[in-house]
Each structure stands twice: as structure tokens, then as C-alpha cells.
MMTF fields as JSON, N, C-alpha, C and O atoms, coordinates in Angstrom:
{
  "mmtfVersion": "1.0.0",
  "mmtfProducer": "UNKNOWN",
  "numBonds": 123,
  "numAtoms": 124,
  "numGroups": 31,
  "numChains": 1,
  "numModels": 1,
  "chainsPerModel": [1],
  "groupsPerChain": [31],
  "chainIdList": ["A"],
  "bondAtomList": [4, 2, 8, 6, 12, 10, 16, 14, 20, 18, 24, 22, 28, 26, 32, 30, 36, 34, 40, 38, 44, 42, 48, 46, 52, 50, 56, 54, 60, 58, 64, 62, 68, 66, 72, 70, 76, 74, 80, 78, 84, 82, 88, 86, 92, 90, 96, 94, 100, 98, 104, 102, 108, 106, 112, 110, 116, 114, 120, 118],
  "bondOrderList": [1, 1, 1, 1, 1, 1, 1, 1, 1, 1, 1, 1, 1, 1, 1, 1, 1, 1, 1, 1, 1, 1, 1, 1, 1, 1, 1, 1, 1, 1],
  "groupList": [{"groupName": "UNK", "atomNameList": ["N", "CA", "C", "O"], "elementList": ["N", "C", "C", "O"], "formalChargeList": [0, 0, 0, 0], "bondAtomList": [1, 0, 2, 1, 3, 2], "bondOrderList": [1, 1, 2], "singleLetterCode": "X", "chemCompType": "L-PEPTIDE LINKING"}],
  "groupTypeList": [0, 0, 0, 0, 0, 0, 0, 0, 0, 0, 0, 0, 0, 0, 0, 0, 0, 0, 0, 0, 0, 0, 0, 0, 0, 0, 0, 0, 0, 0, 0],
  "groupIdList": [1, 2, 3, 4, 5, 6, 7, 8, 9, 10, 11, 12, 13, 14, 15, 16, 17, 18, 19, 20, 21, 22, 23, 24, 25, 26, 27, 28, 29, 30, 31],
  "secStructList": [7, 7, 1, 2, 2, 2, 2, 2, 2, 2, 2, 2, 2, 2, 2, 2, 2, 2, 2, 2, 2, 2, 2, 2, 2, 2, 2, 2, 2, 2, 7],
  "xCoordList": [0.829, 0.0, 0.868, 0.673, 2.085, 2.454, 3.652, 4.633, 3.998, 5.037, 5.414, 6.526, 4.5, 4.538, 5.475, 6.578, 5.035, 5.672, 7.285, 8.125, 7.265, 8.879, 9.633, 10.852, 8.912, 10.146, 10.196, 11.032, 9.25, 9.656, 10.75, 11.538, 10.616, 11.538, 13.052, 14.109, 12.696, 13.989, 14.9, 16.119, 14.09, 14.979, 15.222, 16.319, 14.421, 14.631, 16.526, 17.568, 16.079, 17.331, 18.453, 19.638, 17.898, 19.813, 19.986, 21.085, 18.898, 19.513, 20.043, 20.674, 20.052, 20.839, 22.056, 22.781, 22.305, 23.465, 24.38, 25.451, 23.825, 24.285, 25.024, 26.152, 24.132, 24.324, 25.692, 26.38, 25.65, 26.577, 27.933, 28.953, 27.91, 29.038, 29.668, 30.7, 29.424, 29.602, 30.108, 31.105, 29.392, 30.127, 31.979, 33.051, 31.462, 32.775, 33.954, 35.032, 33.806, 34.114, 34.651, 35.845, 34.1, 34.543, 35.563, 36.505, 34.794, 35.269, 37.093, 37.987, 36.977, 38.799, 39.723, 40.894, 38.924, 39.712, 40.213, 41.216, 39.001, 39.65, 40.336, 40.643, 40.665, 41.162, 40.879, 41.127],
  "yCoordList": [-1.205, 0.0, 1.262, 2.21, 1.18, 2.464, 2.157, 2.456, 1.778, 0.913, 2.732, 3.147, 3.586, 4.742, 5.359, 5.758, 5.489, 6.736, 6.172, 6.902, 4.751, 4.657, 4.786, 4.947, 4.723, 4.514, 6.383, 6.887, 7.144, 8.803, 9.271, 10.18, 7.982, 8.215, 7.861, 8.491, 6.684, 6.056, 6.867, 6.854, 7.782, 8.705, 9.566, 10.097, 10.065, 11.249, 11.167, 11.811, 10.093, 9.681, 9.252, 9.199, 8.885, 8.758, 9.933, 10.392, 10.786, 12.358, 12.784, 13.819, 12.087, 12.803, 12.697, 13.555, 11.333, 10.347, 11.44, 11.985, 11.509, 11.47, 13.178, 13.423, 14.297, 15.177, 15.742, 16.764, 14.539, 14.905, 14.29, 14.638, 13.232, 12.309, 13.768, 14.102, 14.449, 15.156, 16.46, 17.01, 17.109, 17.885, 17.303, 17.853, 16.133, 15.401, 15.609, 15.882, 15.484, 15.205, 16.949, 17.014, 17.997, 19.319, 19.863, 20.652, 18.851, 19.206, 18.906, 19.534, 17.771, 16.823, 17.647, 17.952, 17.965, 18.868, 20.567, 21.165, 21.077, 22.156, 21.933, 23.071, 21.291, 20.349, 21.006, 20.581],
  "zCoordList": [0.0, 0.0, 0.0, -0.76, 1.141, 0.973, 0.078, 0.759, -0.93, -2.129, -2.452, -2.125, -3.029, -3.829, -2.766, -3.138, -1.187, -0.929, -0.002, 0.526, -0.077, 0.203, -0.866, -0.796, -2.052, -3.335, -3.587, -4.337, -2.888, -2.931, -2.256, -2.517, -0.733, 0.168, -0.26, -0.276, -0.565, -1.287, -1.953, -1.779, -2.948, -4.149, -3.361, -3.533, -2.252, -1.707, -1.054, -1.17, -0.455, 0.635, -0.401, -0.072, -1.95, -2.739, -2.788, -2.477, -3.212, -3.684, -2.836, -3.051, -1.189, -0.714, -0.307, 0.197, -0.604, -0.82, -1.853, -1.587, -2.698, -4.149, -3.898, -4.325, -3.11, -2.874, -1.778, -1.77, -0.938, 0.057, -0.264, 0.33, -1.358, -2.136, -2.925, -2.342, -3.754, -4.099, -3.328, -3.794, -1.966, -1.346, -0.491, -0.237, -0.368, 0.225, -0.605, -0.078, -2.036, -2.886, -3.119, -3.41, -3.048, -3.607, -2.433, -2.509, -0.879, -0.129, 0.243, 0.809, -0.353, -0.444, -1.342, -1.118, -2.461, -3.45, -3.076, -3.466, -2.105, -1.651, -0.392, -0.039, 0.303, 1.398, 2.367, 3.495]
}
């Protein structure tokens, strides 16, 4: 039943994966 709003959660929570992979990432380079 609630299938729709974990798979919102789901993306929600890579984007934020995906978001903070990336600050880590700008963050190593400016050290």
C-alpha cells in the first residue's frame, strides 16, 4: 500500500546520498 511513498523516500534519501558524495568530494579537493 504504501510501495509509492517509500520509493519517494527512497529517491529522496539517494539524492541525498548522491548530494553529500559530491560535497565530500569538492570538499577533499579544496582540502
Amino acid at each position: 500500500m504504501h510501495n509509492t511513498r517509500l520509493r519517494k523516500i527512497a529517491r529522496g534519501i539517494d539524492a541525498l546520498h548522491d548530494h553529500g558524495d559530491i560535497g565530500l568530494a569538492h570538499a577533499q579537493r579544496n582540502g
